[in-house]
MDAnalysis code that builds the backbone (N, CA, C; Angstrom):
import MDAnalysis as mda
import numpy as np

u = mda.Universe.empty(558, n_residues=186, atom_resindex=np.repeat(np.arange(186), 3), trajectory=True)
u.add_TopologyAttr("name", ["N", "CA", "C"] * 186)
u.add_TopologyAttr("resid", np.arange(1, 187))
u.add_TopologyAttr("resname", ["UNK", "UNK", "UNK", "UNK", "UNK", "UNK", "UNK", "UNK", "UNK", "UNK", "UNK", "UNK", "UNK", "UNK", "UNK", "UNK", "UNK", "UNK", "UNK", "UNK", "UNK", "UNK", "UNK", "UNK", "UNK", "UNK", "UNK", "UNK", "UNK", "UNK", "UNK", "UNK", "UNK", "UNK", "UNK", "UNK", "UNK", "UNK", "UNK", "UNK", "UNK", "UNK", "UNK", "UNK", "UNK", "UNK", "UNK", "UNK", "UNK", "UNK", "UNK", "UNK", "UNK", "UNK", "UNK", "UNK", "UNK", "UNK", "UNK", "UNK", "UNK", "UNK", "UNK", "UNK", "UNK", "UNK", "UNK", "UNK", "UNK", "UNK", "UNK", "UNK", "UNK", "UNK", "UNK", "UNK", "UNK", "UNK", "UNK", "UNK", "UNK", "UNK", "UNK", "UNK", "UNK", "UNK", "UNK", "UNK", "UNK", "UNK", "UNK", "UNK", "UNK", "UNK", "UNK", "UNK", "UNK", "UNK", "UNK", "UNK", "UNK", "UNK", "UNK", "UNK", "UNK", "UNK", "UNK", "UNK", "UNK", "UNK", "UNK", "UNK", "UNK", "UNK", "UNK", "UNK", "UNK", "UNK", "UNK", "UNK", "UNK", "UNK", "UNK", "UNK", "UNK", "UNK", "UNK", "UNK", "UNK", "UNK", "UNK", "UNK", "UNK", "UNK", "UNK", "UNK", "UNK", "UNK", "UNK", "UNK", "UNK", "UNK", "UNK", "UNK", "UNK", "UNK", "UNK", "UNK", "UNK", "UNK", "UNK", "UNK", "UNK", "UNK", "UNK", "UNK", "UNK", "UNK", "UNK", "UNK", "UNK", "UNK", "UNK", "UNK", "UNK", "UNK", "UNK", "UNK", "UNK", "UNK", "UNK", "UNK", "UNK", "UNK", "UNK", "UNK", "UNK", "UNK", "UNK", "UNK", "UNK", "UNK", "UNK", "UNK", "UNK", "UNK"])
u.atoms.positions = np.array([
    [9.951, 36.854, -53.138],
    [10.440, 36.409, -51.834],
    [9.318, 36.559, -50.806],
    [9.199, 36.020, -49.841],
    [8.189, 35.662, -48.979],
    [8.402, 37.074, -48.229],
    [7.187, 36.921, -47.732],
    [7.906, 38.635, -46.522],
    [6.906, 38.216, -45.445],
    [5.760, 37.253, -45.345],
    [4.569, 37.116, -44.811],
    [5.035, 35.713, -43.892],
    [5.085, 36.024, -42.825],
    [5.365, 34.576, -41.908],
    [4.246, 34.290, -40.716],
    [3.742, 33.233, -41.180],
    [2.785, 32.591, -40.524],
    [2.690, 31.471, -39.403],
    [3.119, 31.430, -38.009],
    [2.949, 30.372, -37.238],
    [1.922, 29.254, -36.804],
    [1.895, 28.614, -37.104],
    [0.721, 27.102, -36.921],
    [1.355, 26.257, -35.964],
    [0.143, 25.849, -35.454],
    [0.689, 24.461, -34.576],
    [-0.545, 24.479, -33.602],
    [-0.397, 23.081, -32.914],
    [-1.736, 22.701, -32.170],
    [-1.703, 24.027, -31.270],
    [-3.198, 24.057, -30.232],
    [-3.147, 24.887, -29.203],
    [-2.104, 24.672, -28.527],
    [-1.609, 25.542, -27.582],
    [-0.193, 25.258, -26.722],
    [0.705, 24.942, -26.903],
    [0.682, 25.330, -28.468],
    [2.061, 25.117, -29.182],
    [3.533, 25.737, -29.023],
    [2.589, 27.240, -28.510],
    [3.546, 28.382, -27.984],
    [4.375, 29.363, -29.323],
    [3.053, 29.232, -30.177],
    [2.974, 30.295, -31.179],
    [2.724, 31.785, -30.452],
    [2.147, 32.135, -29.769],
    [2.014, 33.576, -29.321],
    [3.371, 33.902, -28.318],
    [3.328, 32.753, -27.573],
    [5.234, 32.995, -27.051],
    [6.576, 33.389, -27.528],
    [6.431, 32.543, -28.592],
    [7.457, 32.495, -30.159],
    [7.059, 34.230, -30.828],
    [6.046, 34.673, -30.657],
    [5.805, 35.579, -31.240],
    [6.774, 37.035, -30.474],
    [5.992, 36.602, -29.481],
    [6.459, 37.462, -28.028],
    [8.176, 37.533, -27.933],
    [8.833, 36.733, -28.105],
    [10.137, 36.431, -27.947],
    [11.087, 36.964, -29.045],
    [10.422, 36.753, -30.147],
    [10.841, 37.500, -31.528],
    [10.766, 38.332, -31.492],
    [9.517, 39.170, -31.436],
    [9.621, 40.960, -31.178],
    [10.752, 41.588, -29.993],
    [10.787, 40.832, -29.155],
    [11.878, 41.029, -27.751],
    [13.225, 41.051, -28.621],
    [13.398, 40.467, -29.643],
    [14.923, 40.349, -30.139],
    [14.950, 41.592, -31.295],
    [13.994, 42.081, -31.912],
    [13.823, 42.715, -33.010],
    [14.283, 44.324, -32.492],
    [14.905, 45.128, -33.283],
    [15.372, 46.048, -32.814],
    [14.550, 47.265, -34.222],
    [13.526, 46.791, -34.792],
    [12.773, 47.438, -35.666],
    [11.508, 47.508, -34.920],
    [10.910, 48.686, -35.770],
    [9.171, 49.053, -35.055],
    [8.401, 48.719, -35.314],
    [7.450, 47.452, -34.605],
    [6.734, 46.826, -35.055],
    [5.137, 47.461, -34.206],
    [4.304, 46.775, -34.940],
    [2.750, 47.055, -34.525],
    [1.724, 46.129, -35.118],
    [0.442, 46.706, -33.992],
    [-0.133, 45.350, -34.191],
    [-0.743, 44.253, -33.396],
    [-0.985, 43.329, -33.023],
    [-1.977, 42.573, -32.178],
    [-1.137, 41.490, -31.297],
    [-1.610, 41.135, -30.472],
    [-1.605, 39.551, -30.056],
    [-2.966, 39.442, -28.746],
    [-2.871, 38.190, -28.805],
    [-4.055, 37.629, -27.533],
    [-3.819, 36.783, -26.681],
    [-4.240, 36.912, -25.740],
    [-3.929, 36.222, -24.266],
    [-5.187, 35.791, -23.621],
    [-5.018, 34.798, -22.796],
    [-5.338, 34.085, -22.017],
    [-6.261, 34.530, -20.662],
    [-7.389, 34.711, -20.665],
    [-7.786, 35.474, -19.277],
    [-8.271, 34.645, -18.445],
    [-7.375, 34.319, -17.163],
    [-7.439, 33.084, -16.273],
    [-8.310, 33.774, -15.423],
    [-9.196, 32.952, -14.230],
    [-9.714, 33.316, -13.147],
    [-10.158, 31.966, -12.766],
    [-9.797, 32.047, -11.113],
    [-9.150, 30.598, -10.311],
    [-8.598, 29.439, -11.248],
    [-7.637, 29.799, -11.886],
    [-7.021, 28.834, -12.420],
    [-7.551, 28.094, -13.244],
    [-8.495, 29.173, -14.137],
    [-9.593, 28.495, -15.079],
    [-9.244, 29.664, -16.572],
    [-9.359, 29.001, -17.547],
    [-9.481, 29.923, -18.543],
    [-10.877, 30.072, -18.693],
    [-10.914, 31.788, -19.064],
    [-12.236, 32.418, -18.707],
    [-12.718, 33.267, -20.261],
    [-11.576, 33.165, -20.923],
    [-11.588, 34.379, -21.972],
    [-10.440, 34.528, -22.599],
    [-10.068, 35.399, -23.327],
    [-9.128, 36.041, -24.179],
    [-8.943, 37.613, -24.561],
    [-8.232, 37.890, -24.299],
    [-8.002, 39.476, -24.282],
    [-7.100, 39.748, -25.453],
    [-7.405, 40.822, -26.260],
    [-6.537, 41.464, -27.355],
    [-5.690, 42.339, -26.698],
    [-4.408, 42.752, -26.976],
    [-3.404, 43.641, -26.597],
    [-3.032, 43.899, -27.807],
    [-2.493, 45.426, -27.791],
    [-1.914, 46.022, -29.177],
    [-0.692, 46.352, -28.351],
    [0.637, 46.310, -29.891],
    [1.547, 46.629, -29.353],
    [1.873, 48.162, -28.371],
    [0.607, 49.124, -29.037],
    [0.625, 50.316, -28.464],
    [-0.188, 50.497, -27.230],
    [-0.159, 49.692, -26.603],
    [-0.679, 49.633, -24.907],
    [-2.175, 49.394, -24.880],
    [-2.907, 49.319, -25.981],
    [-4.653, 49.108, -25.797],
    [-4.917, 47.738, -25.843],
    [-6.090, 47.562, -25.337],
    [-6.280, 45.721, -24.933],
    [-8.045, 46.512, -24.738],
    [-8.290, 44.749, -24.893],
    [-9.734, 44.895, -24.928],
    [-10.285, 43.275, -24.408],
    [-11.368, 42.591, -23.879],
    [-11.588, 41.574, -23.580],
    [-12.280, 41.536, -25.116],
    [-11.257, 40.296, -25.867],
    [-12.333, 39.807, -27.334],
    [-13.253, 38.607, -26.954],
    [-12.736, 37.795, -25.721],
    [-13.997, 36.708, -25.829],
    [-14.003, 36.194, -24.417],
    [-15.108, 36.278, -24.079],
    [-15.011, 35.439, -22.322],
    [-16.255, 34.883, -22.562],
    [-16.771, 33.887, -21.095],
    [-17.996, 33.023, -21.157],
    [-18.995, 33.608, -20.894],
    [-18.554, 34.975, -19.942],
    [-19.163, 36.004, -19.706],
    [-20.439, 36.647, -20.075],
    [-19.578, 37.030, -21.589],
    [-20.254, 37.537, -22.913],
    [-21.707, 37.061, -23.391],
    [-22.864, 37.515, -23.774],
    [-23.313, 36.701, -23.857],
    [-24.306, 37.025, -25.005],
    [-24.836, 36.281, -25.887],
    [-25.271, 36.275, -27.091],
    [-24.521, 36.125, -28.537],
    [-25.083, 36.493, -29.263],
    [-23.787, 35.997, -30.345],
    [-23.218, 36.898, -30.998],
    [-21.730, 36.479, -31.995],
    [-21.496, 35.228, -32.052],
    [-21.016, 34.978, -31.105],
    [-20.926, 33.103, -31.240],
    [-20.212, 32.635, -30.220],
    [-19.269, 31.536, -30.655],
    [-17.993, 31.247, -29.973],
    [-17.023, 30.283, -30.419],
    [-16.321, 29.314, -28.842],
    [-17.452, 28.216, -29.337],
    [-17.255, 26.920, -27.861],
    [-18.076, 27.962, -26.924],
    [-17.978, 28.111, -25.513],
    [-18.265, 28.580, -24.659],
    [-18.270, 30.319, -24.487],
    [-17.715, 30.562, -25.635],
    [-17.024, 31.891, -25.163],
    [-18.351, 32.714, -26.525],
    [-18.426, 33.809, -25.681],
    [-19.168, 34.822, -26.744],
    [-17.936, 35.941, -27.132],
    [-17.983, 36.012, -28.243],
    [-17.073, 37.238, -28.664],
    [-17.717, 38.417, -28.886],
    [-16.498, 39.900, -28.509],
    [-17.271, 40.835, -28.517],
    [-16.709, 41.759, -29.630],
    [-17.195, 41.910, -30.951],
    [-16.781, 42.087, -32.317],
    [-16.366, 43.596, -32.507],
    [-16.878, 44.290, -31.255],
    [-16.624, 45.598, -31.155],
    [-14.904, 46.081, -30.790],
    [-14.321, 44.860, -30.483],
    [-12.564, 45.051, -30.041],
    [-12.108, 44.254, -31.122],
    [-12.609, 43.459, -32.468],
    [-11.746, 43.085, -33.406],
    [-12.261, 44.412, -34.297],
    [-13.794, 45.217, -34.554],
    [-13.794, 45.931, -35.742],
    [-13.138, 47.095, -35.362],
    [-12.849, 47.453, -33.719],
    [-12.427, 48.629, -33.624],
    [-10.780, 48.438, -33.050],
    [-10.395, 48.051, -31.785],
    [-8.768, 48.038, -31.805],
    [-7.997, 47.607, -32.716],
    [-8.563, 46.262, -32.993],
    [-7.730, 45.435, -33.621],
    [-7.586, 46.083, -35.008],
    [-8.562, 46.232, -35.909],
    [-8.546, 46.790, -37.072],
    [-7.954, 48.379, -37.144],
    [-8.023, 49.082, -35.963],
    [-7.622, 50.158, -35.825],
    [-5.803, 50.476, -35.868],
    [-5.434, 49.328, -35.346],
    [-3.814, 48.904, -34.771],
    [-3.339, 48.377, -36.176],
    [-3.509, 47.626, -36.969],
    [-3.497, 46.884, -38.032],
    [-3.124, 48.008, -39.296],
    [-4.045, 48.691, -39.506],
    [-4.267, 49.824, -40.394],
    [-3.174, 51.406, -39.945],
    [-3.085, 50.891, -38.770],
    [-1.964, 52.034, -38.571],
    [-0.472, 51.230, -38.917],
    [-0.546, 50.068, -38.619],
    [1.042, 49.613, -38.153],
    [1.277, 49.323, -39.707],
    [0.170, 49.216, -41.017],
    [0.604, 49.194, -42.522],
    [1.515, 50.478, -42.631],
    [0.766, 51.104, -41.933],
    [0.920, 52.630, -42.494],
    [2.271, 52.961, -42.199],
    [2.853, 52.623, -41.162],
    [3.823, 52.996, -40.472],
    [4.897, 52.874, -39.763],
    [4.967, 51.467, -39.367],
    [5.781, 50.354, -39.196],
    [6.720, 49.553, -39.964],
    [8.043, 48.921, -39.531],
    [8.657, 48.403, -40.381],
    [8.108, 46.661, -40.710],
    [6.885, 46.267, -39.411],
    [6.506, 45.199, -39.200],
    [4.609, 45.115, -38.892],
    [4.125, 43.924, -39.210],
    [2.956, 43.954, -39.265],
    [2.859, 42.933, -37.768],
    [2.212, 42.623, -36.347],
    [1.966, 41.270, -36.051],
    [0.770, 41.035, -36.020],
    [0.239, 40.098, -36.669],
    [-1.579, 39.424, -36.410],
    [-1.114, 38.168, -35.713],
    [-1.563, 38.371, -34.310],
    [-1.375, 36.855, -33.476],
    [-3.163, 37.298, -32.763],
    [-3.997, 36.902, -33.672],
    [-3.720, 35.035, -34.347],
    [-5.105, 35.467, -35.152],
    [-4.848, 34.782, -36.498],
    [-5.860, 34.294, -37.137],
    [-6.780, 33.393, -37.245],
    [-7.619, 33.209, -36.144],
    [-8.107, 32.314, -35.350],
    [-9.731, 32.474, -35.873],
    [-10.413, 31.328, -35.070],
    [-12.302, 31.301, -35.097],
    [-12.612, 32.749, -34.630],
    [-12.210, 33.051, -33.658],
    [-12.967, 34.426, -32.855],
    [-12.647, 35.552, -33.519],
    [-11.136, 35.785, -34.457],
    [-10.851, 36.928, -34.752],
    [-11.906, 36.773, -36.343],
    [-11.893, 35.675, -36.697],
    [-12.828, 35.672, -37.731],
    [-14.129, 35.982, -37.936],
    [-14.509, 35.987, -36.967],
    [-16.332, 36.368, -36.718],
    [-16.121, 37.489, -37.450],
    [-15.070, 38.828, -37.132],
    [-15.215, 39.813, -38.218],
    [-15.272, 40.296, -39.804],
    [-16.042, 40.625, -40.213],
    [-15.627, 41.215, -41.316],
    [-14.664, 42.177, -41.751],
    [-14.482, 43.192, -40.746],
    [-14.048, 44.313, -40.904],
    [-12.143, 43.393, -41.056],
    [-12.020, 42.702, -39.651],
    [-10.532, 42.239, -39.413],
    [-10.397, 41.280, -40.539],
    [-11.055, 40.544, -41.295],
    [-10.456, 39.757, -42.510],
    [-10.279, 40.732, -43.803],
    [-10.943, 41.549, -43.835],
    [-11.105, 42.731, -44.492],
    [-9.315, 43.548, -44.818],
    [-9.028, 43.664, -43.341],
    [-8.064, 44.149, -42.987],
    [-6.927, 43.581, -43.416],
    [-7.552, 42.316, -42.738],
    [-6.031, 41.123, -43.064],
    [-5.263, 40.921, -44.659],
    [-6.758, 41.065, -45.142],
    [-6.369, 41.061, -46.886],
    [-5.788, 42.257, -47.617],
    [-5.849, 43.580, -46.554],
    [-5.170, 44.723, -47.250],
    [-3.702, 44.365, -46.693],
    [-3.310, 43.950, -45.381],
    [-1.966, 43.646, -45.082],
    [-1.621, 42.949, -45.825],
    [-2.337, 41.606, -46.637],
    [-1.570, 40.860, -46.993],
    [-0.968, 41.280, -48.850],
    [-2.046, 42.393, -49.116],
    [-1.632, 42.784, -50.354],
    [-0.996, 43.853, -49.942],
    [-0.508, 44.391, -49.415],
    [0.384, 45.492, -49.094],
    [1.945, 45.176, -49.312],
    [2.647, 45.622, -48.822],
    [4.513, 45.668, -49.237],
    [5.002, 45.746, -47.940],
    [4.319, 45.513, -46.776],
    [4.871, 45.608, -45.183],
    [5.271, 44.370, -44.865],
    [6.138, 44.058, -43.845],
    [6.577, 42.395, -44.276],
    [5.851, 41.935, -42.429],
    [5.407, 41.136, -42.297],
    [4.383, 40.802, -41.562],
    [4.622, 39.486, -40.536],
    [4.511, 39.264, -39.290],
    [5.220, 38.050, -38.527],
    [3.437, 37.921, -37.868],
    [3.105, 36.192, -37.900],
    [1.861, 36.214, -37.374],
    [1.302, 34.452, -36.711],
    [0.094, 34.455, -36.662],
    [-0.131, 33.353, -36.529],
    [-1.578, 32.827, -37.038],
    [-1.986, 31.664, -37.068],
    [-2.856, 31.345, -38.173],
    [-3.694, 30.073, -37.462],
    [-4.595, 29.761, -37.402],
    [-5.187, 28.493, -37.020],
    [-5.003, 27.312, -37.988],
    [-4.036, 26.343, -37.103],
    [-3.836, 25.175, -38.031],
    [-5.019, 24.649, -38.833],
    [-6.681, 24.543, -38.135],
    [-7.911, 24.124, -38.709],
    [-7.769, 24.831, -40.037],
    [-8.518, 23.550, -40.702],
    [-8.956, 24.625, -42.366],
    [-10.287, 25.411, -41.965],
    [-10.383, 26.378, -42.789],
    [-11.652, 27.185, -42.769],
    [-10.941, 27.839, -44.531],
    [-12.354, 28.087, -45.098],
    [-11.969, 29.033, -46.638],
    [-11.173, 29.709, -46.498],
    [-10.998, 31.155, -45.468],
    [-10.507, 31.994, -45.511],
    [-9.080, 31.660, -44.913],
    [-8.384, 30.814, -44.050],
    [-7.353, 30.608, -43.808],
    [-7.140, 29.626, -44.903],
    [-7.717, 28.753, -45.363],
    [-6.656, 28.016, -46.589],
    [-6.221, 28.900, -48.149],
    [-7.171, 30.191, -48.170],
    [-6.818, 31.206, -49.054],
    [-5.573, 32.058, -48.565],
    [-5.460, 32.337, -47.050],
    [-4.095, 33.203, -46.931],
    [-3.426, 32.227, -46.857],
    [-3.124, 31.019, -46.426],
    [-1.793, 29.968, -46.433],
    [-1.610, 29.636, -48.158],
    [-2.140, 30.162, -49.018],
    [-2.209, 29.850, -50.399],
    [-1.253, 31.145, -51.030],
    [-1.600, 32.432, -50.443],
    [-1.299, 33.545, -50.763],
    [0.778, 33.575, -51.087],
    [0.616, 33.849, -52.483],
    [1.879, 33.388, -53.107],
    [3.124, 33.947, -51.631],
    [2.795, 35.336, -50.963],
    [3.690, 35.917, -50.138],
    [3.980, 35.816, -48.563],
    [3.076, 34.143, -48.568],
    [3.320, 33.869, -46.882],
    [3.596, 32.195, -46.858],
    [4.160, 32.413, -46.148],
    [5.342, 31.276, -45.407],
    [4.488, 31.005, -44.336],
    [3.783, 29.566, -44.537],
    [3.110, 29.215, -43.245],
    [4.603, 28.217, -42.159],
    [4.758, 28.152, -41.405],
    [5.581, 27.606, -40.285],
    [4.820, 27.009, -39.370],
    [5.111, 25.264, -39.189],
    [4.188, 24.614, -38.059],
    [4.944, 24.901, -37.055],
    [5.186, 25.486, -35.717],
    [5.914, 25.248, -34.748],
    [5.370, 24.446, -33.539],
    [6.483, 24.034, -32.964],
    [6.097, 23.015, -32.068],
    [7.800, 22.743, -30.823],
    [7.116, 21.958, -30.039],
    [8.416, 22.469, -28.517],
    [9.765, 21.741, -28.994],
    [9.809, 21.165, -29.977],
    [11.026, 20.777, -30.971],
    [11.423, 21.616, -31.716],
    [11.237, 22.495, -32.566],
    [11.724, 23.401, -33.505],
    [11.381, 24.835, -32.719],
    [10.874, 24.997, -31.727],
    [10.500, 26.413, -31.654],
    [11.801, 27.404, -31.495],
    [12.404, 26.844, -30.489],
    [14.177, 27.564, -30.397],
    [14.576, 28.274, -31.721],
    [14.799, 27.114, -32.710],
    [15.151, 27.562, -33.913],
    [14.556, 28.130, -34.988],
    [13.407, 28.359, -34.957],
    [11.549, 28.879, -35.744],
    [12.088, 30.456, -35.248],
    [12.285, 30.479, -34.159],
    [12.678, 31.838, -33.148],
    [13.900, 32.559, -34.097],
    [14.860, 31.698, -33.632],
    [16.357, 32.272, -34.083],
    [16.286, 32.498, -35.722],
    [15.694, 32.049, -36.830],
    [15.549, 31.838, -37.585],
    [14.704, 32.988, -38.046],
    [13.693, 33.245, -37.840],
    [12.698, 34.517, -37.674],
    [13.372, 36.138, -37.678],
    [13.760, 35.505, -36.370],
    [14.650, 37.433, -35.888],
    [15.719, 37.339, -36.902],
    [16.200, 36.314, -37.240],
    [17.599, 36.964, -38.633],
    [17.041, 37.606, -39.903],
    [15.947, 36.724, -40.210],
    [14.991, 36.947, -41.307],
    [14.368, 38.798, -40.953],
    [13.453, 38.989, -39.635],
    [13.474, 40.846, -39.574],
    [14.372, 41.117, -39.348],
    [15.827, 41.165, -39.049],
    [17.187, 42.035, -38.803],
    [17.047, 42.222, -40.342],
    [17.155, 41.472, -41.413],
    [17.228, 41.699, -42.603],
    [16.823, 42.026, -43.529],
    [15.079, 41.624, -43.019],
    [14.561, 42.344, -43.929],
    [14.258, 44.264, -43.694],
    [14.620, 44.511, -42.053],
    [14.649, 46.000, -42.095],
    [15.639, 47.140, -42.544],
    [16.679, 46.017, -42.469],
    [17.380, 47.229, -43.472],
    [17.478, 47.204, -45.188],
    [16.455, 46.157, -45.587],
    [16.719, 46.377, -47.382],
    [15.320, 46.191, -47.498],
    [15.210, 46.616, -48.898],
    [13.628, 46.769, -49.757],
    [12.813, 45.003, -49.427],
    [11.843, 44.789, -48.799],
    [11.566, 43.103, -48.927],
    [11.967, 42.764, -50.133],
    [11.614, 43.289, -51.515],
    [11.704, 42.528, -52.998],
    [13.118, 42.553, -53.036],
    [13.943, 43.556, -52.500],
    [15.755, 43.019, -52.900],
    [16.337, 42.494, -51.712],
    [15.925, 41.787, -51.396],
    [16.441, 41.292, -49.908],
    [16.911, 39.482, -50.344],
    [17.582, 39.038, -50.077],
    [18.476, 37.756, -50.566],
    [17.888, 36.638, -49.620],
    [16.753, 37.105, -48.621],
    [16.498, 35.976, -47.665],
    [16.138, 34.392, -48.006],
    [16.318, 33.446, -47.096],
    [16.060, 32.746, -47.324],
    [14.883, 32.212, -47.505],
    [13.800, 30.795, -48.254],
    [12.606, 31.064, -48.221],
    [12.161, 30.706, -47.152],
    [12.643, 29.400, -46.357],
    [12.662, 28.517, -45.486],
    [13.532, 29.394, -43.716],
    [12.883, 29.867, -43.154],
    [13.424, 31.249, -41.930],
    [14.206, 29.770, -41.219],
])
């Protein structure tokens, strides 16, 4: 049975929203990542990591400067090898839920965080996330990975991608993922 759920869809699809909204309904302990948007005058400037446990870090602004770099933005690899991977490795450990929002170009520059990603994904923690629709090797190997459910969402299905999701963790936290009756399709 799937336990690994993966959100896709163009930019502004409102995969990290969908993400955001699901955990808001979830009444289990989750941990773990997401990234945001760092505006200034009404300009996107960057992207900031937030962990569910209150730490944030700027992962990429224009700011930044030297490499790597992804479009305009330099990333700073020191908040994916250290928060992000830090948050990740605890929330296996300890959590009833994994979130990686987002498996993206910038979070990829790391080694350490794909590193990571591949112990979550061989692990037994059941995991809610998001994924860059683009192919790259390493994302067409986890959308391959027998235990994840990739999901395109988009402003037509997202309502129900949502509602569909949170029934899927109500259920899978109170039984073993492997004896759990869920459906494959959330």
């Amino acid at each position: 049975m799937k336990r690994v759920f993966l959100l896709t869809g163009s930019p502004g699809s409102g995969k990290t929203t969908a993400i955001q909204k699901i955990l808001s309904q979830f009444s289990g302990d989750a941990g773990g990542f997401y990234t945001e948007e760092i505006r200034e005058g009404g300009r996107r400037t960057g992207f900031a990591l937030i962990t569910l446990d209150g730490r944030s870090g700027v992962l990429a602004h224009v700011r930044i400067r030297g490499a790597p770099r992804v479009g305009k933005y330099g990333v700073d690899l020191s908040v994916m090898d250290g928060i992000a991977v830090d948050c990740l490795t605890r929330a296996m450990a300890d959590k009833d839920i994994v979130v990686i929002d987002e498996i993206g170009p910038m979070e990829l520059r790391s080694k350490k965080f794909r590193e990571v990603v591949m112990q979550v994904l061989e692990s037994d923690v059941a995991v809610l996330g998001s994924i860059v629709k683009r192919r790259t090797d390493f994302t067409d190997a986890i959308k391959r990975h027998p235990d994840v459910h990739v999901i395109e969402i988009d402003r037509t299905n997202r309502e129900q991608v949502q509602a569909d999701i949170v029934d899927w963790l109500q259920r899978a936290s109170r039984s073993e993922m492997g004896d759990t009756n869920m459906r494959e399709q959330p």
